[in-house]
Backbone bond lengths (Angstrom), bond angles and torsions (degrees), N, CA, C in turn:
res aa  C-N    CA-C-N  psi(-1)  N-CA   C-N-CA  omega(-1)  CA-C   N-CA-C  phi
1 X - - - 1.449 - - 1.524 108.49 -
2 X 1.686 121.47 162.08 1.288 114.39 -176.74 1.403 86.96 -141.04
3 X 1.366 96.52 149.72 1.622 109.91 173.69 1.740 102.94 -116.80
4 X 1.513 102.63 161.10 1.553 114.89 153.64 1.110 114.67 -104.30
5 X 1.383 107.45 169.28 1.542 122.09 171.75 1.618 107.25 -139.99
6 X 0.678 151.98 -140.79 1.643 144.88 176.37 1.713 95.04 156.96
7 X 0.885 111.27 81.37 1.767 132.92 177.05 1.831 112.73 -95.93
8 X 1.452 105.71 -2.11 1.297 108.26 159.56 1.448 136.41 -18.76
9 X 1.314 143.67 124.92 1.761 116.15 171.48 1.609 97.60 76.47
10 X 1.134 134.92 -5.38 1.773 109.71 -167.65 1.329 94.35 -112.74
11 X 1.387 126.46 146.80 1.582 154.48 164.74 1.425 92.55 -53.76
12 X 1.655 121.93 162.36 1.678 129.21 147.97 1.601 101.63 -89.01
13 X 1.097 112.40 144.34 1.982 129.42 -7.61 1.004 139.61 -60.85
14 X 1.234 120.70 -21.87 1.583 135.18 -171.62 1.590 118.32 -48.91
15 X 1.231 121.23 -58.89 1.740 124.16 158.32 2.379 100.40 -43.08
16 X 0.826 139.18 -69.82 0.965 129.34 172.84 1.060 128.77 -41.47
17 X 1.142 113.14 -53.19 1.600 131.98 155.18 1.233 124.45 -17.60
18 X 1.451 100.40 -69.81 1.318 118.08 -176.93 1.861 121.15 -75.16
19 X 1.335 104.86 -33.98 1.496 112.32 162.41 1.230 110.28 -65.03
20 X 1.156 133.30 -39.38 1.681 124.99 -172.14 1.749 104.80 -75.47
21 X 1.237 99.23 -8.98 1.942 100.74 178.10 1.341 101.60 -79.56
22 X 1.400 122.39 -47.33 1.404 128.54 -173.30 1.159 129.07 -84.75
23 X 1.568 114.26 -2.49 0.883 123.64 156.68 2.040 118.23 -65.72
24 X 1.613 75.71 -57.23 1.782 90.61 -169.06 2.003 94.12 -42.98
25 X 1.147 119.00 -51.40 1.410 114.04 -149.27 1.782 99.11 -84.88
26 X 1.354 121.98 6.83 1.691 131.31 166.07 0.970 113.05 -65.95
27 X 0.950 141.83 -170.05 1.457 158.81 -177.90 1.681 103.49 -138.59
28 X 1.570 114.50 151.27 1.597 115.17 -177.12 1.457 102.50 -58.01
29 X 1.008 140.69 138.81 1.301 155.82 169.27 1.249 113.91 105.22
30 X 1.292 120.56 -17.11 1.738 108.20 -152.66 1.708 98.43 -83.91
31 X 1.175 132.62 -164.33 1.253 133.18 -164.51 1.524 111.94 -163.47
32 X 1.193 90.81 118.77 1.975 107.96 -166.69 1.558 102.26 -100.33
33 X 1.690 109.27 123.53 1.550 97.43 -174.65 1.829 93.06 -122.02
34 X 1.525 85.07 130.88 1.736 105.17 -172.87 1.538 95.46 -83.93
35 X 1.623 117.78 152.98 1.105 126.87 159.53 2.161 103.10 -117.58
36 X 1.191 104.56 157.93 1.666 99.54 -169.91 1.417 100.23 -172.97
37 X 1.520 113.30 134.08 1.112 132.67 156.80 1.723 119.44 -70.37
38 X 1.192 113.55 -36.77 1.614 133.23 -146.74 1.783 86.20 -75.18
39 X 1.613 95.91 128.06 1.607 93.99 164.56 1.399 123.54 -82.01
40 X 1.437 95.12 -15.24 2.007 87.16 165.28 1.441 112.48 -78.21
41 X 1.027 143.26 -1.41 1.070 138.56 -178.91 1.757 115.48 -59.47
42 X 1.214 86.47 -27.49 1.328 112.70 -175.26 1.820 101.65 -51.14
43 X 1.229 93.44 -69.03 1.682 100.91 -179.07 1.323 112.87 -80.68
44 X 1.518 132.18 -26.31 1.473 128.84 159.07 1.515 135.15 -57.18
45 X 0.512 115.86 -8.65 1.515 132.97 -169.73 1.354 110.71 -115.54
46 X 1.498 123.61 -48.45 1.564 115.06 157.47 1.675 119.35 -43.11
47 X 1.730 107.26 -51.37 1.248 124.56 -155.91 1.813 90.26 -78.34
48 X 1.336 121.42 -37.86 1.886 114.90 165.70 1.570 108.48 -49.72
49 X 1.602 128.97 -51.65 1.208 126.06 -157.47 1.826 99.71 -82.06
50 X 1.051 109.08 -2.35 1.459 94.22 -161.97 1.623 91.54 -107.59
51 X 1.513 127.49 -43.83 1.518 139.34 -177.70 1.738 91.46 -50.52
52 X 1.365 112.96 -44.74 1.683 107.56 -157.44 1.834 115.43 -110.15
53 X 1.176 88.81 -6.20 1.484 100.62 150.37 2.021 97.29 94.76
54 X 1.529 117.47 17.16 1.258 110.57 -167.81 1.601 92.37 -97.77
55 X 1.946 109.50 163.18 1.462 104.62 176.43 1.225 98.01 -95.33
56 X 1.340 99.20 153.91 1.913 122.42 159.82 1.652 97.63 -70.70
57 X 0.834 127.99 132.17 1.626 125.04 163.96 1.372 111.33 -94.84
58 X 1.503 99.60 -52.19 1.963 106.83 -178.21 1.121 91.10 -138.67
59 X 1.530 110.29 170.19 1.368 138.48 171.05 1.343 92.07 -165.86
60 X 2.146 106.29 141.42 1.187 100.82 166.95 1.501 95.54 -165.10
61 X 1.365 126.29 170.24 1.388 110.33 168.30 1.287 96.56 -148.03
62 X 1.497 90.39 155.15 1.969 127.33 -167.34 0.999 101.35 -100.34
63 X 1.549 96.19 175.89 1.512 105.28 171.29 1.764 125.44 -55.67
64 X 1.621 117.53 -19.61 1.175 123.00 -154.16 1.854 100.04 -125.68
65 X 1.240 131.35 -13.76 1.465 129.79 138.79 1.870 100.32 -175.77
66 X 1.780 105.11 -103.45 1.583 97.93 -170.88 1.114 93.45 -146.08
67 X 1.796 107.28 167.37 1.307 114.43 -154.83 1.988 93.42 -137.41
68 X 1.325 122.87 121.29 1.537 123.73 -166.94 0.971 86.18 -127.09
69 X 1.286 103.93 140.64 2.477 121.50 157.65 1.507 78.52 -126.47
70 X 1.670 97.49 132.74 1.866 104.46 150.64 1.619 83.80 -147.69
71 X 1.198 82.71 142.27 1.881 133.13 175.74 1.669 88.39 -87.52
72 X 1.901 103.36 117.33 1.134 98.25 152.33 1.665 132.85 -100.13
73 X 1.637 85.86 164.62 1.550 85.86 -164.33 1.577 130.09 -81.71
74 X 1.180 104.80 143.17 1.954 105.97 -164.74 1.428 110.88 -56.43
């Protein structure tokens, strides 16, 4: 299963924030893809998947901020 998040417009923590909610309510495998304006997100969101053991699959950014899938971990 894949979830959204739409973290658009929000300051950090709040994009983190909000991925670590959607994570909790996933199931092991499924894959939550963040949307985010925030340029720390950039380095937050690695440093979430790596503390809690989930993968980054992609990261990329658009014209309008960045785009994350992490696979949570079993």
């Amino acid at each position: 299963m894949e979830y959204q998040v739409d973290a658009t417009g929000l300051k950090c923590p709040e994009p983190v924030m909000m991925l670590h909610a959607a994570i909790r309510k996933a199931s092991s495998g499924d894959v939550v893809c963040l949307a985010a304006t925030d340029p720390s997100t950039q380095r937050d969101v690695a440093k979430f998947c790596d503390f809690l053991g989930h993968e980054l699959l992609e990261h990329h950014q658009d014209g309008t901020g960045f785009l994350y899938r992490v696979k949570k971990a079993g």
